[in-house]
C-alpha positions as CSV (number, residue, x, y, z in Angstrom):
1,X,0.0,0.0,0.0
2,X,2.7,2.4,1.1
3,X,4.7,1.9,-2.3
4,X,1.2,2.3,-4.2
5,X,0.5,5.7,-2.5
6,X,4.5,7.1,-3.8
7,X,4.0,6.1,-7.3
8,X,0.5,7.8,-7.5
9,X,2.3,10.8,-5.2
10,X,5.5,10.3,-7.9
11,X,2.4,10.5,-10.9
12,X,0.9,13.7,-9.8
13,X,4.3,15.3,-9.2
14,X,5.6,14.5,-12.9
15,X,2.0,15.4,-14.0
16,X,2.4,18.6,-12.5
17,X,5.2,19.6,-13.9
18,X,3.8,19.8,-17.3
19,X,1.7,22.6,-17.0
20,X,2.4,25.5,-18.7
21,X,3.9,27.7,-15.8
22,X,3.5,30.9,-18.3
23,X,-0.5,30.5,-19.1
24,X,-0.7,30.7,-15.0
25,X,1.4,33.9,-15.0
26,X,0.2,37.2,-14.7
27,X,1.8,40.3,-17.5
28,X,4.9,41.2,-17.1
29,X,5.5,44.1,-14.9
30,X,8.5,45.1,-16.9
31,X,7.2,45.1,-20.7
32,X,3.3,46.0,-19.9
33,X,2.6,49.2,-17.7
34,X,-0.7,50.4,-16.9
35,X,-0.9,54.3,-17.3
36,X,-3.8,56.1,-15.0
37,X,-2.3,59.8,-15.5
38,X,0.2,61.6,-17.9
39,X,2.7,61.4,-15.9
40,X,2.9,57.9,-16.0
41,X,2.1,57.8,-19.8
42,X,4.9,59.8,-20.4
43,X,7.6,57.5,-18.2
44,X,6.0,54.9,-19.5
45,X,7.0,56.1,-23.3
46,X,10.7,57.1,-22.0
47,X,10.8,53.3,-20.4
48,X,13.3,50.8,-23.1
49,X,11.3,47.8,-21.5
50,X,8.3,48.6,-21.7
51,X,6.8,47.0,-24.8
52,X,3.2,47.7,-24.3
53,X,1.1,50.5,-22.4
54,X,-2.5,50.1,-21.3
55,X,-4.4,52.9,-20.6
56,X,-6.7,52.7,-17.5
57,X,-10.2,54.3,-16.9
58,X,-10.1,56.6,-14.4
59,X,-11.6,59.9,-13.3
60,X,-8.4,61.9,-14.5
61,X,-8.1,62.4,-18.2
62,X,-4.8,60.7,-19.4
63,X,-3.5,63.6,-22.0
64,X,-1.0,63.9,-24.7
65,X,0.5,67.2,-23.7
66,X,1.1,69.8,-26.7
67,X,4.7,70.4,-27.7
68,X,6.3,67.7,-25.5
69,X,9.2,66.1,-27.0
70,X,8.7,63.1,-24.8
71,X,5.9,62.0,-26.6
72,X,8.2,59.8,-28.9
73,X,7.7,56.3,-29.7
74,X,11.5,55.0,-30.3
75,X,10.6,51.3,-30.1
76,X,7.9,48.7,-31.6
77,X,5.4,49.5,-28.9
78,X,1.8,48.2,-28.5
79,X,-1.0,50.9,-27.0
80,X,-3.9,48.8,-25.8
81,X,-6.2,50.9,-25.8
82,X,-9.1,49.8,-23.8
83,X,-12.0,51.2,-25.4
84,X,-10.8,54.2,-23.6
85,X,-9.6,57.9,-25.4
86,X,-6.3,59.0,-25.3
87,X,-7.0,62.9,-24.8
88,X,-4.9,66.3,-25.5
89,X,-3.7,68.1,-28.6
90,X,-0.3,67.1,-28.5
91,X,1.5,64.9,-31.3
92,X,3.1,61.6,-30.8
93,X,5.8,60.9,-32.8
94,X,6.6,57.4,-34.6
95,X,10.3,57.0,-35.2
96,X,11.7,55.3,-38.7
97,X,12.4,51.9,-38.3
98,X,9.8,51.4,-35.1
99,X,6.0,50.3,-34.7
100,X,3.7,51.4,-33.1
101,X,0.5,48.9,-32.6
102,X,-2.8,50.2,-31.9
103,X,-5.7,47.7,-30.0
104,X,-8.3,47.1,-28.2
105,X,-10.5,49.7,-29.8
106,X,-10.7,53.3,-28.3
107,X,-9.8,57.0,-29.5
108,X,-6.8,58.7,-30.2
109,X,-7.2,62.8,-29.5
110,X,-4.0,64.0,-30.9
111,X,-2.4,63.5,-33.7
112,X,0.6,60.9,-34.8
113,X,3.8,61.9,-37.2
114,X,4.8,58.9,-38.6
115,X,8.4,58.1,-39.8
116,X,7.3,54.5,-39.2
117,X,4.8,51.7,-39.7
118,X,1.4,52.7,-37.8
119,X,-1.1,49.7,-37.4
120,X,-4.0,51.2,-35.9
121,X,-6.3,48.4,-35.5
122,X,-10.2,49.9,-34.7
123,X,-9.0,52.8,-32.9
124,X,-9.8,56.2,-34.4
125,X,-6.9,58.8,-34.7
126,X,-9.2,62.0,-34.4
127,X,-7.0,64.7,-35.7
128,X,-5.3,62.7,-38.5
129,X,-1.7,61.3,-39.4
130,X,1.2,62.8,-41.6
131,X,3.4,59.8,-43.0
132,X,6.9,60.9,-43.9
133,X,9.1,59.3,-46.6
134,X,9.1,55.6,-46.2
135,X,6.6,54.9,-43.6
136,X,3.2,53.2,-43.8
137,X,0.0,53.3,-43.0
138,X,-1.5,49.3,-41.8
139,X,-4.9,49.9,-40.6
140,X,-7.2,52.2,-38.6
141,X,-9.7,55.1,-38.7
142,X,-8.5,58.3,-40.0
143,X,-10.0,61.4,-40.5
144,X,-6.9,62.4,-43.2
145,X,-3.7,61.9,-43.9
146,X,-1.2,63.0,-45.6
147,X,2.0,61.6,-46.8
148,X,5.0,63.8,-48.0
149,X,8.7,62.9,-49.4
150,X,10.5,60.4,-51.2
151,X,10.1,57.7,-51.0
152,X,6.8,57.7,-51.1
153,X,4.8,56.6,-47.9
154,X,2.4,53.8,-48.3
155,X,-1.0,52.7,-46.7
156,X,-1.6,49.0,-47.2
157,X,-5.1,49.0,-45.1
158,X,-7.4,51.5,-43.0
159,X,-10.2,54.1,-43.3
160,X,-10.1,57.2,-44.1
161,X,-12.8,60.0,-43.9
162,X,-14.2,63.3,-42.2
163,X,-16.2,61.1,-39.7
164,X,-15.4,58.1,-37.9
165,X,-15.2,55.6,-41.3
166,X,-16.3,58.1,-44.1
167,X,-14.5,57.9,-47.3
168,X,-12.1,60.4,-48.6
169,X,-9.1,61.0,-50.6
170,X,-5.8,60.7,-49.1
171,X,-2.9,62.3,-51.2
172,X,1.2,61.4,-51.6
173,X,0.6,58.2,-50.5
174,X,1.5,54.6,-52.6
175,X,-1.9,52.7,-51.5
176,X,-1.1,48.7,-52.0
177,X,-3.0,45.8,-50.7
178,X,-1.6,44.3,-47.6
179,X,0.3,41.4,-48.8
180,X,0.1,38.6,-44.9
């Protein structure tokens, strides 16, 4: 009896130690901050290990403040949004060679200078994107854009219109079909 109770004890140990420790895990402290205020939104950009940032609804606004040279994206970064609205006036900027990914829904105030690739998933960039030479456009809701230099930005998915979805035409831009 006493050896049949070990190898069942033995059995549930090895079983045990299949499971997937990650899948019981919770996020990553270190590559997925919560923002609640600016402030942190803004450390939170500065941050080399952070990979994504998820906004938080609170009673405080979380703003993109106007003429802030913090509000850089200098990494492929995710924004989940939430369903939530990024507010202010200010501009983030997408650096060349980085991405910044766009889920989860929600609204984007201010407005995004792209040098990069922008995949804005369902989220609605309210005041519009300027694409600079080489950068692209994946997906999301525009209200305009507008690409400038050589060469050429391209949009390979998205929407684009006045109103949340309305059509329009977008100029210097090389529109292609997104090639997965």
């Amino acid at each position: 009896m006493k050896k049949r109770f070990l190898s069942v004890l033995l059995l549930l140990a090895l079983a045990f130690t299949l499971l997937p420790t990650t899948a019981l895990a919770d996020d990553d402290p270190t590559t997925v901050r919560t923002v609640k205020t600016s402030g942190e939104l803004i450390a939170a950009l500065a941050d080399e290990n952070v990979t994504t940032i998820r906004l938080l609804g609170t009673t405080e606004e979380v703003l993109l403040e106007r003429n802030n040279d913090k509000n850089v994206v200098k990494r492929n970064l995710t924004f989940d949004m939430q369903g939530q609205e990024l507010r202010g006036r200010g501009t983030l900027t997408i650096q060349k060679n980085c991405t910044l990914t766009i889920i989860n829904g929600g609204t984007f105030s201010g407005s995004i200078e792209n040098h990069g690739t922008l995949i804005g998933g369902g989220a609605y960039i309210a005041n519009g994107v300027t694409c600079h030479s080489g950068s692209e456009i994946k997906s999301g809701l525009y209200p305009r854009a507008t690409g400038t230099g050589e060469p050429t930005p391209k949009i390979t998915g998205g929407q684009f219109g006045t109103q949340k979805a309305l059509p329009v035409p977008v100029r210097g831009f090389r529109i292609e079909e997104d090639r997965k």
